[in-house]
N, C-alpha and C positions, 0 to 999 in steps of 0.2 A: 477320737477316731476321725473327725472328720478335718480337724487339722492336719491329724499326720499325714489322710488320702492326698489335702491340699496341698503339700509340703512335700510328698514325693512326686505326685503331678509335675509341680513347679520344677522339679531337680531332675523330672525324666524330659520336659521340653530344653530345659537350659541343656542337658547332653546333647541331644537329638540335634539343636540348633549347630552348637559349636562344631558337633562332626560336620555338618552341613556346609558351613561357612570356611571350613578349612580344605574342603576337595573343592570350594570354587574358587579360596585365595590363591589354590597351585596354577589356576587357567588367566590368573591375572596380576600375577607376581611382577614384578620390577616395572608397573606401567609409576608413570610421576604424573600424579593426581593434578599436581598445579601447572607444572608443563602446559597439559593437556587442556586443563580450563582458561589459561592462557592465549593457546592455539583457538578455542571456540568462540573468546572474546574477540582476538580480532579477525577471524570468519564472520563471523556474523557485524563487525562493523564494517569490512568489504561489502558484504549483501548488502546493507541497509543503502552504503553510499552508490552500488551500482544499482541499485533499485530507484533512486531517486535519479540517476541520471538517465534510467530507460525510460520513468516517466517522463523527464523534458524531454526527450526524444520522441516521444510519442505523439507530445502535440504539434510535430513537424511533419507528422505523415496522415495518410487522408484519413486513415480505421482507426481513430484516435483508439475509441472505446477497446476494440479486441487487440491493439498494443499493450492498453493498461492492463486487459485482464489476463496478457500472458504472462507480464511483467508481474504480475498480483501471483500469478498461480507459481511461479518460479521463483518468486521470496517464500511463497509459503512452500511449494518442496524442501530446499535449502534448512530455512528453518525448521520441519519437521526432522532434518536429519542432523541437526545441531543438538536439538532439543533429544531427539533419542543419543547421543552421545552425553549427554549432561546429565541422562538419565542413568546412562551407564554407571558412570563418575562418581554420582551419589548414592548408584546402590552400592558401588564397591565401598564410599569411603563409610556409608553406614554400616556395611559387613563387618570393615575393621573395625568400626564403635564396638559393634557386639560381639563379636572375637575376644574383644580387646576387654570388654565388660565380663564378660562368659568364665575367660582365662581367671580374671579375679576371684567370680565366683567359684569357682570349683579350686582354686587354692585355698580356700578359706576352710580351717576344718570347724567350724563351729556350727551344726542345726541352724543355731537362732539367724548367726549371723547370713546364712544362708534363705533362712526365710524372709527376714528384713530386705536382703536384697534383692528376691523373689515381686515382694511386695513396692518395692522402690524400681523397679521394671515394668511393672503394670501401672505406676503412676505414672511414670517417662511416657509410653505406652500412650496413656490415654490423651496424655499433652500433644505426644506426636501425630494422634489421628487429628485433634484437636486443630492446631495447625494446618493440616494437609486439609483438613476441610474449609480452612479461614483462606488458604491459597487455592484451592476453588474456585471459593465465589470470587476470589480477587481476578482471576483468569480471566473467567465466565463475565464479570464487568469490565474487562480489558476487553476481550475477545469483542465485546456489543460495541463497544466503544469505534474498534478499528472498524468493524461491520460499517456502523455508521459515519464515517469519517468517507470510506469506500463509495457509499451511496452519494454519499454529498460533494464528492469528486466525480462522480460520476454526473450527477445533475450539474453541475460547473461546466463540464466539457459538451454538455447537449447544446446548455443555453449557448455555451460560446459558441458553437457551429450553427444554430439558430440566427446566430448574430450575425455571425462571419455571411449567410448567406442571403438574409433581409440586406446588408452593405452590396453585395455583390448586387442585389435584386435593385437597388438603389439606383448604383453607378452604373446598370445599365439603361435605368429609364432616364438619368441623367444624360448621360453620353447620346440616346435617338433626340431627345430634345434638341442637344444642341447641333447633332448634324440635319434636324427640322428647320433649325431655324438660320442655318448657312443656305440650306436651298432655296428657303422664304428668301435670304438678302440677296442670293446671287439669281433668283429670278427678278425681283423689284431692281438690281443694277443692271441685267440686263435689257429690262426693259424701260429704263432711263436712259441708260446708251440708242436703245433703240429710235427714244424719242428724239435725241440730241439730232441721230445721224440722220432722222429724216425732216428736221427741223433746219442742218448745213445743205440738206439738197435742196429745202423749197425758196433759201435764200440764193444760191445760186443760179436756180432756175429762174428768178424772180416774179413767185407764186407768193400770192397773200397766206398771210399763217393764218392756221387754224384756232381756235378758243383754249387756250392751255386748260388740262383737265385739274381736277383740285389734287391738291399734292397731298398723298398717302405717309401715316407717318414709316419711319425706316426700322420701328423697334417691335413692332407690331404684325403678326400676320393678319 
């Protein structure tokens, strides 16, 4: 008794499914599966390559950080809408798996063989959740992954504007130094000219010199 329960169970969802799966092949009839996944492959390698080009661009303007993170949030819109198209794709070409598995079964007029294949569905079944859970956590460690790549891009572009502004903070203490030290020279020449010119007047007046002062060096304030 409680196989036959299991045995009509199994043969009123395989019904239930294949009606199901046939009013949605009529809503997505003549699409071309590979066409289409074609088309997503190379969108999405347009995104990656104008993504990498917004980011060089970004460290040429002053908001580096909120360039990167528009740039960031515009690969990932892009990509969530590739990614629900791919979803599409796969649920259609899985529909036709089981269309296409369903159609078998229910041409088959044999119980058993009907069971057996009942039974070789639920193992498929358990593979596929199987799977979809191993791509998961496969995401979910991608996903940390770019998380972290993100951060560490981000701490890159802090230190480098750190840097860039200790350089500036540099070359401007450089730069007062050395106009410090042209007013230091061009006062010590001035006042070497000075001495010379009253040194020509007291020889032509014919005035004794005075004691020369001790000579200051020229590289020195």
């Amino acid at each position: 008794m409680k196989r036959s329960a299991l045995i009509f169970s199994a043969l009123s969802l395989c019904f239930a499914c294949t009606a199901s799966l046939l009013a949605q092949e009529s809503m997505t009839q003549g699409l071309d599966i590979a066409s289409e996944r074609e088309r997503i492959k190379t969108e999405r390698s347009q995104m990656e390559s104008e993504y990498s080009n917004s980011l060089r661009a970004c460290y040429q303007k002053i908001h580096v950080n909120n360039c990167k993170d528009e740039a960031f949030k515009t690969r990932l819109q892009k990509t969530n809408v590739l990614r629900a198209q791919e979803r599409v794709l796969n649920d259609q070409e899985r529909k036709k798996r089981s269309a296409a598995a369903l159609q078998s079964i229910e041409d088959k007029n044999s119980l058993e063989s009907q069971t057996e294949s009942a039974e070789r569905r639920a193992r498929n079944s358990q593979q596929h959740l199987d799977k979809l859970e191993s791509n998961l956590e496969k995401n979910q460690e991608r996903l940390a992954k770019e998380k972290s790549e993100a951060e560490n891009l981000e701490k890159n572009a802090q230190r480098e504007k750190e840097l860039i502004e200790r350089q500036r903070a540099h070359a401007e203490k450089v730069e007062a130094a050395r106009m410090e030290r042209e007013k230091y020279l061009q006062k010590l020449q001035s006042a070497q000219e000075h001495r010379e010119q009253v040194e020509r007047n007291r020889v032509q007046r014919g005035l004794p010199g005075a004691a020369p002062l001790p000579a200051r060096p020229l590289d020195k304030p």
